[in-house]
N, C-alpha and C positions, 0 to 999 in steps of 0.2 A: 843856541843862536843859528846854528846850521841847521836844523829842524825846521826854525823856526822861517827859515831863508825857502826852504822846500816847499814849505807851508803856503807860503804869499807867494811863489812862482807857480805852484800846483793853482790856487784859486784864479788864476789869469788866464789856466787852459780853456777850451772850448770842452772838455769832458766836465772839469767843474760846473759851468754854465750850465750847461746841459743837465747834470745831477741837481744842481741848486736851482733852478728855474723851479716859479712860481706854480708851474702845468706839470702835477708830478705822470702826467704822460708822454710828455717831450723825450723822452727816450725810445718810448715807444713810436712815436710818429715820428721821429728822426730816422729811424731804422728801417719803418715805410718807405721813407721818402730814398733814402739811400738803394733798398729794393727796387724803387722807379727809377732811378738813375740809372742805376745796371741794366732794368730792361731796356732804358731807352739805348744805351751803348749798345748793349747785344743786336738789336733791329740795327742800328749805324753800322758797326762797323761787321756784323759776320750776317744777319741778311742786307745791309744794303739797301733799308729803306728809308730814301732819302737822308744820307748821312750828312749831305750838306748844313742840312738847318739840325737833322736830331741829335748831331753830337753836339755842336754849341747850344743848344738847349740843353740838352744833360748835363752839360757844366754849368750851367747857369741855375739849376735848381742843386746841383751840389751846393755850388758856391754860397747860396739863400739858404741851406739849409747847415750850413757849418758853424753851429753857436759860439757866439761872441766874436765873431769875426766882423759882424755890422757890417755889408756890404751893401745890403739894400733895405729901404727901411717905404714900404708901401703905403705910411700915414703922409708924407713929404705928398703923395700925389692922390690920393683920394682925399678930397676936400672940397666943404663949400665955397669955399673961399676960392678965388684965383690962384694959379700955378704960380707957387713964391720960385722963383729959377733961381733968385739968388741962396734962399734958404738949403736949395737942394745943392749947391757949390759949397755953401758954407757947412752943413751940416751934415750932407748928405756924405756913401763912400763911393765908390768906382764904380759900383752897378748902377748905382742911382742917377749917377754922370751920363751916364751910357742909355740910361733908361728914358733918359729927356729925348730922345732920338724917334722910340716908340709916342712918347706922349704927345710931343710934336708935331705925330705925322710925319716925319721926317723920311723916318725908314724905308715902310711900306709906299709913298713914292721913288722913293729911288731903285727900289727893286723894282717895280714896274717899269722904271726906263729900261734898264738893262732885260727884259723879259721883252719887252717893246723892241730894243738894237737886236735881239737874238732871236727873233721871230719873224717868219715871212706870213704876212697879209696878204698874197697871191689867188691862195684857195678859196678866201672870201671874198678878195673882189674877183677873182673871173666865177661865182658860183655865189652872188647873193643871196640866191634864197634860204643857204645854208645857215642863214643871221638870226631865222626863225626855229631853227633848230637849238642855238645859242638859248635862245628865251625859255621854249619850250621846259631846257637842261634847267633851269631854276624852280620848278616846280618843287622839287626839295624845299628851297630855301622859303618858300611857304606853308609847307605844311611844316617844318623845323619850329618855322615860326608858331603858330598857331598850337604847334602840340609843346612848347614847351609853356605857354602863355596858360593853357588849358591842365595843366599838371597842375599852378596851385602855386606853383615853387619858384616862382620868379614874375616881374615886373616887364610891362610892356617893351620898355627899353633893353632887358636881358634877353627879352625872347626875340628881340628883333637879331640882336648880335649875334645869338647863337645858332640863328635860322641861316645869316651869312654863311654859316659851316656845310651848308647845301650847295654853294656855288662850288667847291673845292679848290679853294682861292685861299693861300694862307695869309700873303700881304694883306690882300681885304677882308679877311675876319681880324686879322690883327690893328687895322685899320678902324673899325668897326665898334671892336670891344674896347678901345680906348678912348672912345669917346660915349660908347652908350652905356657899359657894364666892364670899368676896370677892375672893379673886384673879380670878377669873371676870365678878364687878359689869358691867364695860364691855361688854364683849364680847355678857354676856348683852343686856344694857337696848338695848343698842342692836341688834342682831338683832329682839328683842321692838319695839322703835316703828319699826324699819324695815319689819319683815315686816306690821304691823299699816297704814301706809301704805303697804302697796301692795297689801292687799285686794283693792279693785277691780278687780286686775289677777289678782290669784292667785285669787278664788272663782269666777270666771264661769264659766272652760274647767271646773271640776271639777265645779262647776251642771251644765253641758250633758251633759257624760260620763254622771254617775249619772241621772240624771231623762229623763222621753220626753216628746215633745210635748202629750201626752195627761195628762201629770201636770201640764204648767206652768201650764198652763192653766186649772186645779178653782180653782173659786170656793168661798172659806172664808164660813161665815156670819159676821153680824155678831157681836163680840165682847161678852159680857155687862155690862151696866153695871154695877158696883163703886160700893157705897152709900161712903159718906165715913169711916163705922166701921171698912168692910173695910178700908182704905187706911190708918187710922191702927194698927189691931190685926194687920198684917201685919207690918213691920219690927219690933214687939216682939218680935211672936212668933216669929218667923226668928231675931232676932238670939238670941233666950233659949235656942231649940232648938239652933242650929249652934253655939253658945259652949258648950255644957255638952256636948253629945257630942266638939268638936273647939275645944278651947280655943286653940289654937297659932291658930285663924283669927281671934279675937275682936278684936285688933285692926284690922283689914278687914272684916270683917264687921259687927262695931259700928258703928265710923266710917260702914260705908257705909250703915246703918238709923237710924241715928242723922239723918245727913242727908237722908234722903227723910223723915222723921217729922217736921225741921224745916218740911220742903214743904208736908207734906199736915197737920199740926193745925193749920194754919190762922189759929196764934196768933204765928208767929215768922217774921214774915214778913222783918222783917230781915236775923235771923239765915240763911235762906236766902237770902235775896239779897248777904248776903257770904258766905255758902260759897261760891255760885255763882262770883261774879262777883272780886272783892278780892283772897278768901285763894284761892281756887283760883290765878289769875294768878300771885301772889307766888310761891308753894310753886309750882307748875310750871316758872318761873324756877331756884328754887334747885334744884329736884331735877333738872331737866336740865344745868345748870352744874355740877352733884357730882358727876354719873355721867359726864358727859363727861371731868371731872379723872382718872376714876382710866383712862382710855385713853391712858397712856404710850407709848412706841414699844417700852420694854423689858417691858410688861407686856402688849401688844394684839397685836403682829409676834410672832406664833407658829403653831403648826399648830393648838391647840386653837383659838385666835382662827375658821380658818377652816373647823373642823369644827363648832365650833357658828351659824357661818351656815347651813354645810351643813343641819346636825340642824332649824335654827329653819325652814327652810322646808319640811321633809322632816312637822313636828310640825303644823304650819298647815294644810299640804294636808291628814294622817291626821286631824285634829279637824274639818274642813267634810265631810269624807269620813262620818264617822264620826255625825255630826249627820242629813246627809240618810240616809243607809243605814237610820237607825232613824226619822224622820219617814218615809221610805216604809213601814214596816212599823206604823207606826203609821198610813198613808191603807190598808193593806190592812185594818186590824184594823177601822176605823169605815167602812169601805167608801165612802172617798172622799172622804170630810167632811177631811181635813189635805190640802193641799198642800205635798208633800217639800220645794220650796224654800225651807221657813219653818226645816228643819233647819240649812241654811248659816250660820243666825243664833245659831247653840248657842255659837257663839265666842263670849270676854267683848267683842269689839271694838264697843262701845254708840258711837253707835248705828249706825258706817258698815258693820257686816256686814248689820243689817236694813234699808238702803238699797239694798244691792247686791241682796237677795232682791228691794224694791219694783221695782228696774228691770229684773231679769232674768222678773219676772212680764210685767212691761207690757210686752217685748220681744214675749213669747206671745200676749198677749194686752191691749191697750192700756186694757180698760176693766178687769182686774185690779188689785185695790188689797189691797197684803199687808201694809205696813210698820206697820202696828198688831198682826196678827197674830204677825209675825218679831218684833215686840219681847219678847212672850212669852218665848221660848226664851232672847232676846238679852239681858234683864235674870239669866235664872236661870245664862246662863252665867260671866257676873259674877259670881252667890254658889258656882256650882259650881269655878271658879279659884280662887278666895279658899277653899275647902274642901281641893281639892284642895292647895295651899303649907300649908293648915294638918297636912295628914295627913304629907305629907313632912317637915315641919320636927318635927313629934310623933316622927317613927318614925327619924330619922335624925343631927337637931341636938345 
């Protein structure tokens, strides 16, 4: 009887499940997946890259991968059929609650606001033409495009989502893939916040490459001071322009003017200080625990899984590429006045791309000071991603 007690409590565990599943490789791809968990902790917490999103993402593909725990169940949302919300309350577990968030759209505006309250627009409006720099930086996300299209191994709408991963914008790849390739979600998001912390490692060799001693070195003049009007009639104006030509962005886009307007009118001071600080935290939380749920071992252990790592680094490097190549042609046009390495900052990565310009100036030159310049390009590369998922999700969803 006591045997038999041992018996039925043993077949309840998640090691049972695991042994008795249908896939007698589920041990094996479990053990994978627990291996990615750990690297993703090791990058969080002892280098520090971006531990914000990658350790709630590494819980979140635990949590999906712990048999028989039922926490996320990714049939509930990939479907011809319309999103049953109720089915996913009634049947669904805590991930899948949480995951409505992602599917929504939810998320990735809201982190936008808070990215919007904690960013100054300054650089780009007293230095417009750095907005060009901003577009330039999406070069990536076209050839992302087009080379994952042209591999064979994925559908117009996957390769649109995964070419997003050139912007370096994780909200808007997360954005992106959840409405053009959910099967895709994890794979992308996480490529996207992995590639994005490790920056500092991937822009500097490609800094050195395109740029000459001679360029690193050009002192930018000071940046024009931006009266308090400019600052409040810019995020109208942006948000009013970019929503009516490219409506598919307006959720991002808005969200993200909407939160610098809370900054800069000067009357909502709270409300930015819980974009900032609060609701940014919470929703960073949830959105890294969602996207890490849908990294199954039956949906992540594939060859697309490791072509889109492939693509996400391939789209990184052609967008930094693609930023300085035209800030030099923009120091030849003003005869010297732009230093090329303000181009590296064309990525959405706010603000650790125009960090990586500040130190690779002072490397050349130690009393060079760029990182108000790089922000320029590095705030419009933020609106130029969020254009770019709006243009793909218009022409392909």
């Amino acid at each position: 009887m006591i045997i038999e007690k041992i018996g039925q409590i043993f077949e309840t565990t998640g090691i049972a499940a695991m042994f008795g599943s249908d896939d007698p490789l589920l041990p094996l791809k479990s053990l994978i997946m627990y291996v990615i968990v750990g690297a993703l902790v090791y990058c969080a917490i002892v280098k520090k890259y971006e531990p914000l999103l990658l350790l709630p993402i590494a819980i979140g593909v635990l949590m999906a991968n712990l048999p028989g725990a039922n926490l996320f169940h990714m049939e509930l949302f990939i479907t011809e059929e319309k999103l049953d919300i109720a089915a996913v309350f009634r049947d669904g577990g805590l991930l899948d609650i949480l995951y409505l968030g992602v599917k929504l759209g939810i998320y990735p505006s809201l982190i936008f606001l808070g990215i919007g309250a904690m960013t100054d627009f300054s650089p780009l409006i007293g230095n417009p033409k750095t907005i060009f720099i901003g577009g330039a930086a999406q070069f990536g996300v076209v050839a992302a495009f087009f080379g994952a299209y042209a591999s064979g191994f994925f559908s117009l709408k996957e390769a649109a989502a995964i070419g997003i991963i050139g912007g370096a914008d994780g909200p808007t790849a997360i954005h992106s893939a959840k409405i053009l390739a959910p099967n895709l979600l994890s794979a992308i998001a996480i490529a996207a916040y992995l590639y994005m912390a490790l920056i500092p490692m991937i822009q500097p060799p490609i800094i050195r490459l395109l740029t000459t001693k001679k360029e690193r070195v050009i002192h930018m003049s000071a940046p024009r001071k931006v009266s308090r009007l400019e600052k409040i009639l810019f995020p109208i104006v942006v948000a009013t322009v970019v929503c009516l030509i490219v409506p598919e962005a307006a959720p991002l886009i808005g969200f993200l003017m909407f939160g610098n307007l809370l900054n800069v009118s000067g009357v909502t001071g709270r409300l930015s200080t819980t974009a900032q600080n609060g609701l940014m935290n919470t929703i960073t939380v949830f959105l890294g625990v969602s996207v890490g749920a849908t990294a199954s071992a039956s949906n992540f252990l594939n060859l697309k899984t490791l072509l889109i790592v492939a693509l996400g680094i391939i789209a990184f490097a052609m967008s930094t590429a693609g930023g300085i190549i035209f800030a030099k042609f923009m120091c030849w046009i003003t005869r010297g006045k732009i230093n090329p390495l303000i181009g590296a900052a064309g990525v959405s990565a706010v603000p650790m791309a125009a960090k990586v310009v500040q130190t690779e100036g002072q490397r050349a030159d130690p009393t060079n000071f760029l990182l108000m310049h790089a922000m320029g390009p590095n705030v419009a590369g933020v609106i130029g991603s969020a254009v770019a998922a709006g243009v793909f999700i218009s022409f392909f969803a």
